[in-house]
C-alpha positions in Angstrom: 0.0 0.0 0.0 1.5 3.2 -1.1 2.1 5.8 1.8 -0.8 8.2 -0.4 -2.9 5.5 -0.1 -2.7 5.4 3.6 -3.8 8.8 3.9 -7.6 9.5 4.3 -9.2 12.6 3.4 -10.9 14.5 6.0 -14.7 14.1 5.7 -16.5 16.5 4.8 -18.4 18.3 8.3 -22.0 19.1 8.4 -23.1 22.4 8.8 -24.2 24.4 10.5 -22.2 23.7 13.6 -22.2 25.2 16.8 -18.7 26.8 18.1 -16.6 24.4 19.6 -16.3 24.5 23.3 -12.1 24.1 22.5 -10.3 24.8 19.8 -6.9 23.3 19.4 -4.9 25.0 16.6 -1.5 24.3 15.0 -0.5 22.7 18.5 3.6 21.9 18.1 5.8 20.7 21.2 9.2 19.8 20.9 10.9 17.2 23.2 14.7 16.8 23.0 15.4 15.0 20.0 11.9 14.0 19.4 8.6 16.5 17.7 6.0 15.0 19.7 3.3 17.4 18.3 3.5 18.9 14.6 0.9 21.7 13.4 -1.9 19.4 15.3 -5.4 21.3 15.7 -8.5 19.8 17.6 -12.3 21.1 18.0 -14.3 19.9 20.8 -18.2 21.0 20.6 -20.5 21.0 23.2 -23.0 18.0 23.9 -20.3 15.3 21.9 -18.1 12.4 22.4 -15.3 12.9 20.8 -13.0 10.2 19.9 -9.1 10.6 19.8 -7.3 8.1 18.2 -3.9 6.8 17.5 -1.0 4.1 17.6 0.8 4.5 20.7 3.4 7.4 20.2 0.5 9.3 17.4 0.8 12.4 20.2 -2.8 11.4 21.8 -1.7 12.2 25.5 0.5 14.5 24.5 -2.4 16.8 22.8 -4.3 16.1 26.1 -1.6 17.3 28.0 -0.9 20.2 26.3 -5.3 20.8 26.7 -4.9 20.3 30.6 -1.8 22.5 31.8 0.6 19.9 32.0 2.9 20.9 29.4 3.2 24.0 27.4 3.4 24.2 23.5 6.1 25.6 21.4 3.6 27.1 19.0 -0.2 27.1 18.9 -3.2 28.2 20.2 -6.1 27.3 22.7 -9.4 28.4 22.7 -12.2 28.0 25.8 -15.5 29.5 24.6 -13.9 31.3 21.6 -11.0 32.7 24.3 -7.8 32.0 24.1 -5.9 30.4 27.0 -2.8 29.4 27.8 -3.1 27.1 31.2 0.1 26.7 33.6 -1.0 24.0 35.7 -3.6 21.2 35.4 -5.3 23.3 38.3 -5.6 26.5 36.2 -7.3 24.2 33.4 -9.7 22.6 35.8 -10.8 25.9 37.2 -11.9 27.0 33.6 -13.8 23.9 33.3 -11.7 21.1 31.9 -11.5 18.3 33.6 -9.6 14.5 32.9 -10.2 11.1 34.3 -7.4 8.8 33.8 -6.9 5.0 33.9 -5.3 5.2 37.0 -7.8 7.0 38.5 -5.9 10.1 40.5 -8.2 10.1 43.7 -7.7 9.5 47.5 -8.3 6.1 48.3 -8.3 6.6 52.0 -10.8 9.2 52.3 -14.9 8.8 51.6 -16.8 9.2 48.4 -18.1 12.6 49.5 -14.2 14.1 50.7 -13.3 12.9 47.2 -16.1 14.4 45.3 -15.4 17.9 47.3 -12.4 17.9 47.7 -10.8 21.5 47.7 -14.0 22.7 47.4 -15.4 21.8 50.9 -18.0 23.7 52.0 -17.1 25.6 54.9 -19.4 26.8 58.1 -17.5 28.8 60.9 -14.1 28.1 59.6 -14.7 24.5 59.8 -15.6 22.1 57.2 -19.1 21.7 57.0 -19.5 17.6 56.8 -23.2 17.3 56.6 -23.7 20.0 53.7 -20.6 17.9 51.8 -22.6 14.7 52.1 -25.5 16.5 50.3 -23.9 17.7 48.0 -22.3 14.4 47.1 -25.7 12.8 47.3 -27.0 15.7 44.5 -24.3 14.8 41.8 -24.5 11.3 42.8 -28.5 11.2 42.2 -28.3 13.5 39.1 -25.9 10.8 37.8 -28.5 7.6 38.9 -25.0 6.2 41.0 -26.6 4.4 43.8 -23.1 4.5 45.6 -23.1 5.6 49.5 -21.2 9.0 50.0 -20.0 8.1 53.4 -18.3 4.7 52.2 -14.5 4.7 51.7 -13.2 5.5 48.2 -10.8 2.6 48.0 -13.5 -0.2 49.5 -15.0 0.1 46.1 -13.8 -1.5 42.2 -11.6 0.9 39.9 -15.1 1.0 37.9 -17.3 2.8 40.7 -14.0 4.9 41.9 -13.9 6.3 38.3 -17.7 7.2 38.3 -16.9 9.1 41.7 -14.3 10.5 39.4 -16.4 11.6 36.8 -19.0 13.3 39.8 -16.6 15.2 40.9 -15.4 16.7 37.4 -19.6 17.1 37.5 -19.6 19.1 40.8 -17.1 21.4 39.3 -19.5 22.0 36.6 -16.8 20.5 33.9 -17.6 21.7 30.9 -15.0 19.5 29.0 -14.6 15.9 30.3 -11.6 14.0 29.2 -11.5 10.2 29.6 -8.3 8.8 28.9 -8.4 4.6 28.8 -11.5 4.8 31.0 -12.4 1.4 29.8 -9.0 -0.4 30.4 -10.0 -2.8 33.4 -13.8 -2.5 33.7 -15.8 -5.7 32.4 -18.5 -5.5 30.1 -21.7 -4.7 32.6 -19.3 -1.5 34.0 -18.3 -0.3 30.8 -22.4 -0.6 30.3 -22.7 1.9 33.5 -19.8 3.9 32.4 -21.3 4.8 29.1 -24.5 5.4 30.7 -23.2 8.2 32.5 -21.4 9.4 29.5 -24.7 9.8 27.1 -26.1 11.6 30.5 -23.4 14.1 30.4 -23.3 14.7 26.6 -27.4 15.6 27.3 -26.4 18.1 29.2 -24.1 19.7 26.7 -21.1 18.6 28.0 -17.8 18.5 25.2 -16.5 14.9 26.4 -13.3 13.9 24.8 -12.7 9.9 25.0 -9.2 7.9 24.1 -9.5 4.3 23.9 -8.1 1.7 22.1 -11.2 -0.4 22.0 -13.1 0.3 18.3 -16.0 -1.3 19.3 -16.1 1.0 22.2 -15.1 3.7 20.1 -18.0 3.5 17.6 -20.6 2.6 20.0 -19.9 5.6 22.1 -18.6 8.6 19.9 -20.2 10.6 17.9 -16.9 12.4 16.1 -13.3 11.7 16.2 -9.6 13.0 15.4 -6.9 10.7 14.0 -2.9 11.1 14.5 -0.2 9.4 13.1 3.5 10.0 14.5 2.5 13.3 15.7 0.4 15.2 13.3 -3.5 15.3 12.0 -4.4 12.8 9.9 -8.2 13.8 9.5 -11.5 15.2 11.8 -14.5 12.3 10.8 -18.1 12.1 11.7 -17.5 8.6 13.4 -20.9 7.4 11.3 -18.7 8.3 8.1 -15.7 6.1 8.7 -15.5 2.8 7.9 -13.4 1.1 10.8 -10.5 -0.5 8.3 -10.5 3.4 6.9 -9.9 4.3 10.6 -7.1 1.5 11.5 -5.3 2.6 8.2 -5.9 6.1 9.2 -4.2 5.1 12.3 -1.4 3.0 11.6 -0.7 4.0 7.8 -0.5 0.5 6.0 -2.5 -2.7 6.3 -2.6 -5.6 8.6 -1.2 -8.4 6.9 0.3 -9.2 9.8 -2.9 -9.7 11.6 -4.0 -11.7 8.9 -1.4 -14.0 8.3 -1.7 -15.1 11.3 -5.2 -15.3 11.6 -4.5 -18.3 9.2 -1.3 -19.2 10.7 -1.4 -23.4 11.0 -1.8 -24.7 14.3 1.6 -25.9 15.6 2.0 -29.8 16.5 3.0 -31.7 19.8 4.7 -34.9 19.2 3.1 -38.0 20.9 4.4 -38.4 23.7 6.5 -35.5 23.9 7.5 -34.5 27.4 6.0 -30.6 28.5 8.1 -27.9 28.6 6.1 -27.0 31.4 3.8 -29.1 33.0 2.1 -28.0 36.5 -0.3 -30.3 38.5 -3.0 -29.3 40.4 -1.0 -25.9 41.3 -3.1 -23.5 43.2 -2.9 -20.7 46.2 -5.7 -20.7 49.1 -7.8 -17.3 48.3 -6.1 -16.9 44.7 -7.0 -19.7 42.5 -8.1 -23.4 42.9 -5.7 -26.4 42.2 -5.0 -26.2 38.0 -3.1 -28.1 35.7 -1.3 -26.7 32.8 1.0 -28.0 30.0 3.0 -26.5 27.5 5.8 -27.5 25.1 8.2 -26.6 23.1 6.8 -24.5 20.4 3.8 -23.9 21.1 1.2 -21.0 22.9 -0.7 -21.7 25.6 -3.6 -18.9 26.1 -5.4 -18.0 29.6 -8.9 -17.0 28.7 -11.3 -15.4 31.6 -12.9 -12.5 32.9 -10.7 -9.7 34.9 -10.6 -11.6 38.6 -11.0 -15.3 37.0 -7.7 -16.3 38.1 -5.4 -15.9 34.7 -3.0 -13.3 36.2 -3.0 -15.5 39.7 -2.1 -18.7 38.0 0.8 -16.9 35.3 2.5 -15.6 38.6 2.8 -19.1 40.3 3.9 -20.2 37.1 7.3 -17.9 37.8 7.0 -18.2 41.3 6.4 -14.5 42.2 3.6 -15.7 44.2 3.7 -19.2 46.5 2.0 -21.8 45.8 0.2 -23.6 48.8 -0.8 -26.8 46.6 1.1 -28.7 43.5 3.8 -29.4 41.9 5.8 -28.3 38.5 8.0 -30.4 36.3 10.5 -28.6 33.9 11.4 -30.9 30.8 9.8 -33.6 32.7 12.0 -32.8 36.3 10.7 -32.0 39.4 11.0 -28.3 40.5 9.8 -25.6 43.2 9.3 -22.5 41.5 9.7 -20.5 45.4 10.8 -17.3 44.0 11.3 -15.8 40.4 15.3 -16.0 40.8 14.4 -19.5 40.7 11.8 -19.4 37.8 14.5 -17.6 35.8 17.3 -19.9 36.4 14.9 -22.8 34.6 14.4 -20.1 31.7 11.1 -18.6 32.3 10.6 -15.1 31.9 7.1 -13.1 33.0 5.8 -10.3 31.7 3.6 -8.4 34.2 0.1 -7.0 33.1 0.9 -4.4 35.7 3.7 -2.2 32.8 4.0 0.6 35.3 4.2 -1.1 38.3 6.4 -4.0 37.7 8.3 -3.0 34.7 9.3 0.5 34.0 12.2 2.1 35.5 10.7 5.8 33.9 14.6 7.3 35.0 16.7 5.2 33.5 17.5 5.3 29.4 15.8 2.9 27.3 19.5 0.8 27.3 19.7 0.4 30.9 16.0 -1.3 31.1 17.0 -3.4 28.2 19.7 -4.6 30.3 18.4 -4.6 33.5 17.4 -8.1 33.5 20.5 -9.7 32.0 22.6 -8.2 34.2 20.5 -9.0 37.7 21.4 -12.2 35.9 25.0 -12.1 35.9 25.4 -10.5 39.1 26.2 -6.4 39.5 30.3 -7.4 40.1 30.0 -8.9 36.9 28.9 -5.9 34.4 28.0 -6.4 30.8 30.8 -4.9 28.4 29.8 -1.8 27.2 29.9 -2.7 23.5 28.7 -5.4 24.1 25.9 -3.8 25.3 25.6 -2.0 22.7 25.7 -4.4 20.1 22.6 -6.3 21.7 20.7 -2.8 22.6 20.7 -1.7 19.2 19.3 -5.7 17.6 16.6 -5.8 19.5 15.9 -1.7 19.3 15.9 -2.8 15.6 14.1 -6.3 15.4 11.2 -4.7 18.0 11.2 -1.6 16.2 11.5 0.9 18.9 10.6 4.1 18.7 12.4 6.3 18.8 15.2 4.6 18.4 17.1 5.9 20.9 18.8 4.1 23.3 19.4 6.8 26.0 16.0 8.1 25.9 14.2 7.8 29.3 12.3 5.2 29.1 9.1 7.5 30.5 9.3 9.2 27.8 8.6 6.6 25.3 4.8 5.6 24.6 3.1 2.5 26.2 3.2 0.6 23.4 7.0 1.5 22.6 8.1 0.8 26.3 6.3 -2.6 26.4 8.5 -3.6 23.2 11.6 -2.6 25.8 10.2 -5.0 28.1 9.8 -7.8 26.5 13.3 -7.0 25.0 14.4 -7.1 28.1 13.6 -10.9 28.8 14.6 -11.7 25.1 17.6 -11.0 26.0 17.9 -13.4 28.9 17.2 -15.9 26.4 14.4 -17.7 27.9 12.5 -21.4 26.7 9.4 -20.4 28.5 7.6 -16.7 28.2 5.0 -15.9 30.1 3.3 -12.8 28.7 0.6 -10.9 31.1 -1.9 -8.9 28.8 1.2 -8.0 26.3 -1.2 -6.0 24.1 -3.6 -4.1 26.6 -3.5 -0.2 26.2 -1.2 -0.2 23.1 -2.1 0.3 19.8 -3.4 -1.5 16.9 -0.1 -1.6 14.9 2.2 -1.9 18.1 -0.3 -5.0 19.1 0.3 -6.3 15.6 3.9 -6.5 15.8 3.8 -7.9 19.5 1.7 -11.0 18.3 4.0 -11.4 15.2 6.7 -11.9 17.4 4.9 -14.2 19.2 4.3 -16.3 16.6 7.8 -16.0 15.4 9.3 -17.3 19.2 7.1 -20.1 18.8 8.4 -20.9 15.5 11.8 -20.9 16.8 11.0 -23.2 19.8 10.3 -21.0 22.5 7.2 -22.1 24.7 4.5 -19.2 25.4 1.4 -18.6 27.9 -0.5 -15.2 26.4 -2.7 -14.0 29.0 -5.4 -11.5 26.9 -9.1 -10.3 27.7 -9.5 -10.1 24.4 -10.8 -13.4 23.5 -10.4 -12.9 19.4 -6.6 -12.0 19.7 -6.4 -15.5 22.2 -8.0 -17.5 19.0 -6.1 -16.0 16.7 -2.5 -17.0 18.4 -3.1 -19.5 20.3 -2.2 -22.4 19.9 -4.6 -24.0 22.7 -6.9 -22.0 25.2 -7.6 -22.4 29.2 -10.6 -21.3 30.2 -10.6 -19.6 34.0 -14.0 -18.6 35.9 -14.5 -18.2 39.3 -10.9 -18.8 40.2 -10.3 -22.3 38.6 -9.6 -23.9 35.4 -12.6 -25.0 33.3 -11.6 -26.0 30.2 -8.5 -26.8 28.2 -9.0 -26.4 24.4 -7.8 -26.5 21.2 -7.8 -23.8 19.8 -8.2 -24.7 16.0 -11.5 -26.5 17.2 -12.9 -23.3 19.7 -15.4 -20.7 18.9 -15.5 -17.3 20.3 -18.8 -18.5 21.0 -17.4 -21.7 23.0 -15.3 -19.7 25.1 -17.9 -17.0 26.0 -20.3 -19.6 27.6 -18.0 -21.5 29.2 -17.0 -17.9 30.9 -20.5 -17.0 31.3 -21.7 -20.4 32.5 -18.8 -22.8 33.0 -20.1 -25.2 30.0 -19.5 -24.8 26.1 -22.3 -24.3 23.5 -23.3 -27.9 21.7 
């Protein structure tokens, strides 16, 4: 496809229009090294859901950064109501009326639902906060959202799906009229992304401009109404979302097609030998509160999926698999030998390597260069009195910066400064590097883009090829079909199927979620 061809023409926009609530124009920021915005312009109008959409490292958070006060633009302007601003601090944006809930959602656990919801705002009687007119105010925004959530509970007693609908009442109490929900959707199941949504069409009623980032197209379409596409930094196009078919939208996005995707959608399955001995083989291996007693098996050359809903058990049973958690029951053979997987220096010295779902948590070192967290995990290996050579180093920075594609390709850029998608490619590096047999990969794909997904899964399927041994953990039952090379299903905490995945339906795997037992 020739890089013309990529591009799609900005459809046409029905008038009249009102006057956006923001207008973005010619929006440029400069990083060192690296243009993360280029002449980018946004419009926002009033009683909307606005889609903004991208690959990882398009400029989306950068654009909504620049929109809240948390960095300033080299050139540009922004409008608010047909003024021009120029916000210093996130604070400053807020009090004009822009407010952002994020997929961590940035509120105080320890306090209640009402502190959270008035917080800096408290109404006050005799110099002292006035508690009982904070609770009714918290009731109002809660009952003009239909949230039947109790203002005096605690914040963090509730699920990241209720704590970001107390988000999105307080952004109401400050009588937002821009909302920005960035990754709302991440880690809510189905019924709260329902809920979510619910109180998202409730807000754009009342004429409020919502801007919404996801990387879920179905979510996308279901809920938006317009949306803006960037590629590496600049505009690709404004579309009514009713006007752009989705493969428009994902070439849009990424710029060529996804042969990758589809290859591999008809990739042939890959064979065990009878009576080959597992890679991996774990028996009745389970942890008292976490997950029941499972079995797993994988060999040589193949990938082994964990399908379930968020809280199944998929992420409990990958981390007893490297022996970051203990197990209380069962037993693991490597290559057919007996071993106690107590720790993950132990798990490592067998040659298994885990992935975390948890990127920010577990993974990134934001302060160090994008070399160092390459390295990181080879040299915990050889031991800090043993340091790697420095061209050496080198040498194996710069193949895998290459073979994964980095971007940029920079290997003393700080690693926070890279996208998600881009820094998960650095991770995974990092493990390749340790030269593992068995991978264990922790929701690889979630919050990174279509293209960066792509490449992940085609490496994948290129590791198995080789010989490596993977477990792909996904919520995203499709992309477990399409790479898998056999599925368990979790609900409830335990192990209720093991399938192959040549043979499965999407359909299969949904009841057995649902109901524990596979369609006829």
């Amino acid at each position: 496809m020739s890089p013309a061809a990529a591009e799609v023409p900005a459809a046409p926009v029905p008038s009249p229009l009102p006057e956006p609530v923001v207008a973005m124009t010619g929006i440029t920021i400069q990083f060192p090294g690296v243009k993360a915005l280029d002449d980018v312009s946004l419009r926002l109008f009033p009683g909307e859901v606005h889609a903004l959409m991208g690959e990882n490292g398009a400029g989306k958070s950068t654009l909504i950064k620049a929109l809240t006060g948390v960095y300033p633009y080299d050139a540009g302007t922004v409008t608010l109501g047909g003024v021009e601003q120029r916000f210093a601090t996130p604070a400053d944006a807020q009090a004009a009326g822009i407010s952002t809930v994020y997929q961590e959602v940035n509120l105080c656990p320890n306090l209640t639902v009402t502190e959270n919801i008035v917080l800096g705002r408290e109404p006050r009687r005799r110099g002292s906060i006035d508690k009982r007119a904070s609770r009714e105010r918290a009731r109002r925004v809660l009952r003009e959202l239909h949230l039947d959530i109790d203002p005096r509970s605690v914040l963090g007693s509730h699920p990241i799906a209720v704590q970001q609908l107390v988000a999105i009442a307080r952004a109401v109490d400050t009588d937002a009229r821009v909302l920005v929900l960035d990754e709302p959707t991440s880690s809510l199941d189905a019924g709260e992304v329902a809920e979510l949504f619910r109180v998202v069409r409730s807000l754009r009623e009342r004429g409020v401009a919502i801007l919404f980032v996801s990387h879920f197209l179905e979510q996308v379409y279901e809920i938006s109404d317009r949306m803006t596409v960037l590629r590496n930094g600049r505009l690709v196009g404004e579309h009514r979302t009713a006007d752009l078919p989705r493969t428009d939208l994902v070439r849009a996005m990424i710029g060529r097609e996804l042969a990758t995707l589809e290859d591999l959608e008809h990739a042939a399955p890959r064979p065990v030998e009878d009576g080959a001995v597992p890679r991996l083989a774990a028996s009745g291996l389970g942890r008292r509160g976490a997950i029941e007693p499972a079995d797993v098996r994988v060999h040589a050359g193949r990938v082994v999926g964990l399908a379930g809903l968020l809280g199944s058990g998929r992420t409990e049973l990958t981390r007893l698999l490297f022996g970051a958690d203990r197990a209380s029951t069962g037993r693991v053979e490597v290559d057919g030998r007996p071993v106690r997987l107590r720790s993950p220096r132990g798990a490592i010295a067998q040659g298994i390597a885990f992935l975390s779902e948890d990127r920010k948590g577990e993974g990134v070192v934001g302060d160090l260069t994008v070399r160092d967290n390459l390295l990181l995990a080879l040299q915990a290996r050889r031991g800090w009195l043993r340091p790697i050579p420095r061209r050496a180093g080198d040498e194996m920075v710069a193949r895998y910066i290459r073979a994964l594609d980095v971007r940029p390709a920079d290997p003393e850029a700080l690693l926070r400064n890279l996208s998600g998608g881009n820094q998960q490619k650095v991770l995974l590096a990092r493990w390749l590097l340790t030269e593992p047999r068995l991978l264990l990969l922790d929701e690889p794909t979630r919050g990174i883009d279509i293209g960066a997904k792509a490449q992940i899964q085609e490496l994948v399927a290129q590791l198995a090829a080789e010989g490596m041994s993977v477990v792909f953990v996904s919520a995203e039952l499709e992309e477990v079909l399409r790479i898998c090379d056999s599925v368990v299903v979790l609900r409830d905490r335990q192990v209720v199927a093991d399938l192959d995945a040549s043979d499965t339906s999407l359909d299969g795997v949904v009841d057995l979620i649902a109901r524990g037992n596979a369609r006829d």
